[in-house]
Structure formats: structure tokens, C-alpha cells
C-alpha positions as CSV (number, residue, x, y, z in Angstrom):
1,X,91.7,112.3,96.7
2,X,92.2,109.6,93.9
3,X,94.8,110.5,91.4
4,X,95.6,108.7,88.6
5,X,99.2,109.3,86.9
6,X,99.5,107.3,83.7
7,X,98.4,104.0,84.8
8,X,99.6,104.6,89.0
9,X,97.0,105.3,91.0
10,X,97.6,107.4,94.4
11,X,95.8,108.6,97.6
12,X,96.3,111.1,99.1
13,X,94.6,112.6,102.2
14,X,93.2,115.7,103.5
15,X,96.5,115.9,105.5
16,X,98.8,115.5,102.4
17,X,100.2,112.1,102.9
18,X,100.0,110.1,99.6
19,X,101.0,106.8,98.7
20,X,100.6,104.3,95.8
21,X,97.3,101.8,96.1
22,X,99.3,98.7,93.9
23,X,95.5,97.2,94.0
24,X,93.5,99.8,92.2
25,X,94.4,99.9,88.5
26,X,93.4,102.7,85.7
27,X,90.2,101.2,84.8
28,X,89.3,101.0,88.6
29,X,90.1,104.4,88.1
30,X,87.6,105.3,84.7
31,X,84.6,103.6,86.7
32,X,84.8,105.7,89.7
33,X,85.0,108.9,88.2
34,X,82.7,107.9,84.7
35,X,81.9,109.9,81.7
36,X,82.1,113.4,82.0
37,X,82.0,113.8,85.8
38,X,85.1,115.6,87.7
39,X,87.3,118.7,87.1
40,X,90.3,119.3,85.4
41,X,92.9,121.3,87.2
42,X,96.1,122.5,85.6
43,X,98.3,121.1,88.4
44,X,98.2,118.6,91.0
45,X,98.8,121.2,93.4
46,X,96.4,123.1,92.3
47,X,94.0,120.5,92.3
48,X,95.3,119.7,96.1
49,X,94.7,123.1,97.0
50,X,91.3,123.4,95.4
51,X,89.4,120.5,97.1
52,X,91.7,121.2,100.2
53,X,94.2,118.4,100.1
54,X,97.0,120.5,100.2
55,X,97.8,120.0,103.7
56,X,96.0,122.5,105.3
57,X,94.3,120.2,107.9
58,X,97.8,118.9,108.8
59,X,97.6,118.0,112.5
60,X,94.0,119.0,113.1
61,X,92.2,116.4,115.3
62,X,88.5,116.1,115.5
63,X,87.3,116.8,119.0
């Protein structure tokens, strides 16, 4: 997941560790999502929890 919080971007993965990519910037940001695609969530946990990076897969290991 790419999250953008003023002009910080994140990523975060499906097992819910996150950190700050100092690389990317906002307009990085803008072009990968362009106009009018995405979804707006109310939270960033809900957001998490919605396209299933909320932790869930914690620990799993593919086989």
C-alpha cells in the first residue's frame, strides 16, 4: 500500500510493517494513482483493513 500523508509518502505491507520511502515525493505519488482512480476511506485503518493491510497476514509464509 502507498500512502501519502501531506507530502510523506509510506509503505506499508500486507504484514503491517511501514516505513517512509525519502525517494518517492507527492507528485510521484499524483502519477501513480491519476485522476479519479482509487478509494477514499475514512481512516488509515480502515483503509488497512479494507485492502487487507492491517496485519492479518502477519507471519504467514508462502509454501
Amino acid at each position: 500500500m502507498v500512502i501519502c500523508d501531506r507530502n510523506e509518502i509510506s509503505i506499508r505491507c500486507r504484514c503491517a510493517h511501514q516505513w517512509v520511502e525519502r525517494e518517492l515525493t507527492r507528485a510521484d505519488y499524483m502519477a501513480m494513482i491519476g485522476e479519479g482512480i482509487g478509494q477514499d476511506y475514512p481512516s488509515l485503518a480502515a483503509a488497512a483493513q479494507a485492502a487487507g493491510y492491517d496485519g492479518t497476514l502477519a507471519g504467514a509464509y508462502l509454501a
